[in-house]
N, C-alpha and C positions, 0 to 999 in steps of 0.2 A: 327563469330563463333556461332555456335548452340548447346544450354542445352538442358537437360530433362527435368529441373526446376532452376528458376533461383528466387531466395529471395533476396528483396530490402529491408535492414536491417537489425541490426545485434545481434538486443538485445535479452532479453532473448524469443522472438516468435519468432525472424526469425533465433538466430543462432540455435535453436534447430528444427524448420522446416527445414532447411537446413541438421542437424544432421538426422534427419527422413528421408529425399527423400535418401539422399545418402544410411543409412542402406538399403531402401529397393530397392537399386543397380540402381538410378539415378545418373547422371551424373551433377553434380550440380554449380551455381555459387552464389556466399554470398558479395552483395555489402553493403559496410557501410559508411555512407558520415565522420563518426564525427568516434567512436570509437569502438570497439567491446565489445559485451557487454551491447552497450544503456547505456541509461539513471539510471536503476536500477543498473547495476554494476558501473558504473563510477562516477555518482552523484547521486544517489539514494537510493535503500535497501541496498547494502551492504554498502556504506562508512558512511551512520545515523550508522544504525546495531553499527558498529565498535565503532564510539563515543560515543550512548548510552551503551554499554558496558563500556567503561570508565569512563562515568559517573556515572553507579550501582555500579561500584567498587570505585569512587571515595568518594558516598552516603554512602556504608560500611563503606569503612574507618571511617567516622565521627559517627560512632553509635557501636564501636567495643565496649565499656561497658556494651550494653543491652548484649553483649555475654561473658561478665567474661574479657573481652581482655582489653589492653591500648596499645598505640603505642604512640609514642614523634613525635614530630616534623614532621608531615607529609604533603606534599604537591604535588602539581602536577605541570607537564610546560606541559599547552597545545601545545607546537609549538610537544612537542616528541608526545603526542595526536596524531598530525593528523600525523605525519610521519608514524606511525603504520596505520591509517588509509590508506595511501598510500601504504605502504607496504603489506594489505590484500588486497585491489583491485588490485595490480600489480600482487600478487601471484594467487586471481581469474583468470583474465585477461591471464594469461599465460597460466591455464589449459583451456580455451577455444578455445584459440588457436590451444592447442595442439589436441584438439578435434576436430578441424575443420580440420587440417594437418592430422590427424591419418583416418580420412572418407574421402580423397582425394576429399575434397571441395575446388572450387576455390577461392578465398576470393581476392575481389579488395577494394581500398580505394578509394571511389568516391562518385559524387550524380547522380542516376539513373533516367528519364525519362521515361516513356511510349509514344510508338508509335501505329501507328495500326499495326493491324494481330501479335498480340504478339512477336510484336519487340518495344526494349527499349535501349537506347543512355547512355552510362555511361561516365562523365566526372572525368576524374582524373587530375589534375595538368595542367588545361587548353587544355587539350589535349581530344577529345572526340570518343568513339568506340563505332559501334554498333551492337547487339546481335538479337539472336531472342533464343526463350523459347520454348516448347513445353506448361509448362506451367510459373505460374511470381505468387508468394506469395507476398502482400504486406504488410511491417511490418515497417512504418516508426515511429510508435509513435506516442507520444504529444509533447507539450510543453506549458512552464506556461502562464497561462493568465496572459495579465500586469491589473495594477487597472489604471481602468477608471476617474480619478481623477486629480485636476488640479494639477502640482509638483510631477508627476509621473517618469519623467525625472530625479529630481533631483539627487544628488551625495551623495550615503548614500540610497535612494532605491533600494533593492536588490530583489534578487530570490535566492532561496537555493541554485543554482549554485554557486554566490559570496559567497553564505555564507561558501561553504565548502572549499574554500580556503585561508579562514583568518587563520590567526598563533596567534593570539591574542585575547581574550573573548574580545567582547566591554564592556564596563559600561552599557548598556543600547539598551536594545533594541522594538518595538512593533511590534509586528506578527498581520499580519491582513488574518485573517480568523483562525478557529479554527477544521478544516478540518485535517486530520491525519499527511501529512505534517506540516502542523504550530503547533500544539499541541508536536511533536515530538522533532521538534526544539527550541520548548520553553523548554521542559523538560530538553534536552542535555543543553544549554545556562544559564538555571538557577540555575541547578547543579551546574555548574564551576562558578556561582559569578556574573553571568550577570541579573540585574535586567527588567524582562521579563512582558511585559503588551500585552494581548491578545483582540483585538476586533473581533467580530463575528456580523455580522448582523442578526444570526438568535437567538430564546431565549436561545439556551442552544448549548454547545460545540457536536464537531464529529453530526452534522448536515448526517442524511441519516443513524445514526445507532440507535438501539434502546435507545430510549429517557432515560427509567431508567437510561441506564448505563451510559450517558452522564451525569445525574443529580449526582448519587453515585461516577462519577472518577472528579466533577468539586471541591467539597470541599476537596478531597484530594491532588489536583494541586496547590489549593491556598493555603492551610501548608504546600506545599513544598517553596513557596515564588513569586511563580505567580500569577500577577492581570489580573483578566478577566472581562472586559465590552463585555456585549452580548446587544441584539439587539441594537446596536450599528452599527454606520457605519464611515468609512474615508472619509470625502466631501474636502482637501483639504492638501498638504505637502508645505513648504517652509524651505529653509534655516535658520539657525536663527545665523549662526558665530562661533558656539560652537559644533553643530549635526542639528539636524531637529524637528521643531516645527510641530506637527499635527495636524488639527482639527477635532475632532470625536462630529460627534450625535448621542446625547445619548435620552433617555426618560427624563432626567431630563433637558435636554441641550445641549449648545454644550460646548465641555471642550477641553481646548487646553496642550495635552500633549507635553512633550521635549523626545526626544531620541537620540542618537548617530547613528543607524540603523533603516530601516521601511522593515522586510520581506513580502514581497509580497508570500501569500502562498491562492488562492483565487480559486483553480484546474487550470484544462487542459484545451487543446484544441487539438485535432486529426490536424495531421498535414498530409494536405488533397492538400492544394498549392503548386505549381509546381511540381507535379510526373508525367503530364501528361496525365489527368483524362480524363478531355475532349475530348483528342487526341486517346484516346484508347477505351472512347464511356463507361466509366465505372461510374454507376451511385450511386452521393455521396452527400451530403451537409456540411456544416460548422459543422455540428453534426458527422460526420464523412462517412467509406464507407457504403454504403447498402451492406449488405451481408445477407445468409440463414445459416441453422443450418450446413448445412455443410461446411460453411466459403466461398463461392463459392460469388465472385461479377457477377454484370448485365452482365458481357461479359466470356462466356465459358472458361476454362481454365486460369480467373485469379481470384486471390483468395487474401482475407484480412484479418488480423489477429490483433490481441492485440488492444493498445490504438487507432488503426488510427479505429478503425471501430466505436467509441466511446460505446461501452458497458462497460464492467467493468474495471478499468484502473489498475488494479492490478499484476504484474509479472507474477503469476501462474495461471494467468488465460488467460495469451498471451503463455505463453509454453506448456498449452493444444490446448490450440486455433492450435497452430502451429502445435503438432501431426497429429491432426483434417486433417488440410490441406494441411499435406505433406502426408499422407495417402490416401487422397483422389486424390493428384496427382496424383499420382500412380496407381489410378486406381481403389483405396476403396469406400467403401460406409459408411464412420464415419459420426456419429452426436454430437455438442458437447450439453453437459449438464451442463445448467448454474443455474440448479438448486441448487446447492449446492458450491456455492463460497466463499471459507472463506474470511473474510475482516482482518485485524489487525492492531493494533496502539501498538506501541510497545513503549508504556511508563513506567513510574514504579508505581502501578503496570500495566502491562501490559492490553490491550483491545483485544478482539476477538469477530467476529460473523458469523454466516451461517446462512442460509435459511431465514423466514421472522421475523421483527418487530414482537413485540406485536398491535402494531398500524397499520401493513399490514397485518396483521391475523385478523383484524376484519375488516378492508376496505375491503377483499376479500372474506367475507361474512361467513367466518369458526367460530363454536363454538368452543370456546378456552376452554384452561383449562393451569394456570401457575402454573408454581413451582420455588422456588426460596427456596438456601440456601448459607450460610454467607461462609465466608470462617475461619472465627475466630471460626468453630464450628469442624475445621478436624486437627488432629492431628500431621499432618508434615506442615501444615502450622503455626502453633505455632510455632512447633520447628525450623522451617525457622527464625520464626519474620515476617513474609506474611500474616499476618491476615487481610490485607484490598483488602476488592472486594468480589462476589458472582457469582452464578454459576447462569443462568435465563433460564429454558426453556419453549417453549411453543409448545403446541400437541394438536392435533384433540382431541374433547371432548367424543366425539363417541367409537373412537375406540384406542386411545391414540398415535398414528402415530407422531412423533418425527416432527413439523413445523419450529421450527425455536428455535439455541442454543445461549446464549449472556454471554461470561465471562468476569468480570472483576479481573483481580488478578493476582498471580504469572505464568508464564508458560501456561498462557493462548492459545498463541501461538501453545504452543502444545496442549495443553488439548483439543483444540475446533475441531482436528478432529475425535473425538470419534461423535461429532455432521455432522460432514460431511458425514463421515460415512452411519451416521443413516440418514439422509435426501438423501442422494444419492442412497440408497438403502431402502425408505419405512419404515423404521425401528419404531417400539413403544418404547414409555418409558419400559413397560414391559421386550423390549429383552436388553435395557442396565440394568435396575437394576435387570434383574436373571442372569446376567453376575459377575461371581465374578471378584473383583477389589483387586488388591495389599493393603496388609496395611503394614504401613502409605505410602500414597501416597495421591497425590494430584488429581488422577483420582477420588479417594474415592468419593470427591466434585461432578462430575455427576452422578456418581451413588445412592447418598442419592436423587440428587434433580430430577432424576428420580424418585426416589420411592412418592415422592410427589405428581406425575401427576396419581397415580392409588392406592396410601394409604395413610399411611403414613411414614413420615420422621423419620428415628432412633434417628440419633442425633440429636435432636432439643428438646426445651422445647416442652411440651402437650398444646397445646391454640393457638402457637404462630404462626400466619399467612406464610405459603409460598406460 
């Protein structure tokens, strides 16, 4: 049988390329080997999401007297935890569905192939058929690196896959890497009682975001109750009878840690083996596919999208990707713009960043100019109790052009795209701080630290460095 476009994959890039060719009156088919949805809905953004939620409200609970409150006897059962967690993935899950059903997409459960002349083999339950495309989006994904390490096999080394199907906290657990996965998983874990030790090989946690923010969110992870060895590495696991014995080198040494769990959280890899690459003449490496700005791989009419192309490995930046490339099936001429891709670590408080580093604003040879303000200086952050974290931006010196936004704090999440915004569209400090801002709000915070890159800062002491 013969498509107009046919998307291998089913997560958040390819169901919503799929959502895209059909709108614009293709004839579509949506294969997914594993589940609908990927990796981000099924084990990914929304079911962390779900449990760190449970864990902010479980962190409440234990500090209701900073707000006048007391409660008795309060407790949690993680196994109802993750049932809810279950329950909002299943509830996602079904509205995509319905999304795919309601844009008369075909949807097979299988693993797809490429052939040549844009024909591709889909197996289902041993049984194989095969198709041809007009054109074939590729959207398989990653999947986690293992650690390179002797005892990497053992029982008790997991991947956040296993971990999101435990019903029970362990006592004990080490996260190796300190990467927005493992950082996230330490935060949920240590909330509910699980004593959490982080190693990192590089010198400071979230490695690839801006360095302050990594330095200002590390001492507030360790008074929540997690230990963090940074450059630091895992040379070795074994069993020990009880959980798993570790051996990390450190600077001072090597120290042999005990845990009951070792999450492997160390990133991705574009999953690039067996699609058929070769076969279809589409040119890729272990880094992932080669594609152009308009998502378009080495061979005419077929196209790549989200983690398998290894650029940014982040959801929303594979459900644009995918726009991109079901519009251009079609017959568009889109280009995507990766200038402005938010990142986010969704711990408490929360992390966010767009456009560059302070540290790639000056590798890229731009006169800077920073501004930075506290979060303990705005008025509904008080009255939250969110007083920790800060708003960091940095712009063209010249002419104050908004380069890159870095939050750390409450609702960062959302705050940082008033920064997307401004980077996606050229924007100066200037046009956010003559922007009036809500009071109180928590916007208020870019808008002061605006005002910092072209005056000065209202509320802030007179002297005091931003």
């Amino acid at each position: 049988m013969k498509y107009d476009v046919a998307v291998i994959g089913g997560g958040p890039g390819g169901y919503v390329a799929a959502i895209r060719a059909a709108q614009l009156g293709a004839n579509v088919l949506l294969v997914e080997k594993d589940s609908l949805g990927g990796v981000c809905l099924n084990r990914g953004c929304i079911p962390t999401k779900t449990l760190l939620k449970s864990a902010e409200k479980w962190r409440e609970l234990q500090s209701l007297e900073e707000f006048g409150l007391t409660a008795n006897e309060i407790s949690f059962d993680y196994r109802l935890v993750t049932e809810r967690m279950r329950r909002v993935v299943g509830q996602m899950k079904k509205g995509i569905e319905q999304l795919v059903k309601s844009n008369g997409i075909t949807y097979m459960d299988g693993t797809a192939k490429l052939l040549a002349d844009n024909k591709f083999k889909v197996c289902t339950g041993g049984e194989e058929e095969t198709f041809t495309a007009g054109k074939i989006i590729l959207a398989t994904g990653s999947a986690p690196l293992g650690l390179p390490v002797a005892g990497h096999e053992v029982e008790g080394v997991i991947t956040s896959d296993q971990l999101l199907t435990m019903t029970q906290i362990p006592k004990s657990m080490i996260v190796v890497g300190a990467g927005a996965v493992g950082i996230e998983f330490s935060a949920i874990f240590q909330t509910f009682g699980c004593q959490v030790t982080v190693v990192e090989m590089q010198p400071g946690i979230l490695p690839g975001m801006d360095g302050e923010i990594g330095k200002r969110l590390a001492p507030v992870l360790r008074k929540q109750g997690i230990k963090m060895l940074t450059k630091a590495s895992v040379t070795g696991i074994r069993g020990n009878g009880s959980g798993l014995m570790v051996e990390v080198a450190t600077a001072a040494g090597v120290e042999q840690l005990e845990a009951e769990y070792v999450l492997v959280s160390i990133g991705r890899v574009p999953i690039v083996n067996g699609l058929g690459l070769d076969e279809a003449g589409v040119a890729y490496s272990q880094k992932g596919i080669q594609v152009t700005n308009r998502m378009e791989t080495s061979v005419p009419g077929i196209y790549a999208i989200g983690d398998v192309t290894g650029r940014f490995m982040w959801a929303h930046a594979a459900s644009a990707a995918g726009v991109v490339a079901a519009e251009n099936a079609r017959g568009g001429n889109q280009i995507i713009d990766y200038t402005a891709v938010p990142g986010c670590v969704y711990t408490t408080p929360e992390v966010a960043a767009v456009g560059l580093t302070e540290e790639e604003a000056a590798s890229h040879g731009y006169s800077i100019k920073v501004s930075k303000f506290n979060l303990a200086a705005n008025g509904k952050a008080v009255s939250m109790g969110e007083t920790a974290g800060m708003i960091k931006i940095i712009a063209d010196k010249e002419n104050g052009q908004i380069l890159g936004m870095h939050i750390l704090g409450a609702h960062a999440s959302d705050l940082i795209m008033e920064g997307a915004l401004a980077i996606r569209n050229k924007l100066s400090a200037q046009e956010i701080g003559h922007t009036i801002h809500p009071h109180p709000s928590l916007s208020e915070t870019v808008m002061e630290c605006a005002h910092g890159i072209y005056g000065d800062i209202i509320h802030q002491v007179k002297g005091r460095s931003h």
